[in-house]
N, C-alpha and C positions, 0 to 999 in steps of 0.2 A: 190842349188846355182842358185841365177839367172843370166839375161843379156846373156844367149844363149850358158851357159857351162851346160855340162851334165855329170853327176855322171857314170864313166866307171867301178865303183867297184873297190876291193882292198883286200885286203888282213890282217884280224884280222882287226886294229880300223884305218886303211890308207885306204883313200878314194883317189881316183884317179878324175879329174876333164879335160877335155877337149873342145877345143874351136873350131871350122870350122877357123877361124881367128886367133889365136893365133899360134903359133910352139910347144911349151914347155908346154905337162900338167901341171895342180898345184895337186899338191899330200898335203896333211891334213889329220891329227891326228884327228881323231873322239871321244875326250878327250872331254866331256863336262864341268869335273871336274877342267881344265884348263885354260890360256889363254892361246890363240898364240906366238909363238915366234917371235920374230924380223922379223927371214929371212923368215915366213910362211905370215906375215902379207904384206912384200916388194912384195917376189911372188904374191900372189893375187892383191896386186893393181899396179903391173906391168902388168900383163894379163890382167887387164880388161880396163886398158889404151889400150895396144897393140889391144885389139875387139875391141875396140872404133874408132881406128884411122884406121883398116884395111876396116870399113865399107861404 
């Protein structure tokens, strides 16, 4: 992931995501087979607004 989140690991196919500037990791299904859910899609472009505006 880019824009300054880094892959903290997880557990089976949940990948953990964290930001120096955000609060709230983004946690993701590492499901390629898939798409996103709703509320996985809101999370991520909620964080990367919030890195945006904390900069």
């Amino acid at each position: 992931m880019r824009a300054g989140f880094a892959n903290r690991g997880g557990r089976g196919s949940h990948r953990n995501f964290d930001h120096p500037s955000v609060e709230k990791p983004i946690s993701k299904l590492d499901n390629l087979d898939s798409d996103a859910k709703s509320y996985q899609v809101r999370a991520v472009r909620e964080a990367i607004k919030e890195s945006k505006n904390e900069r």
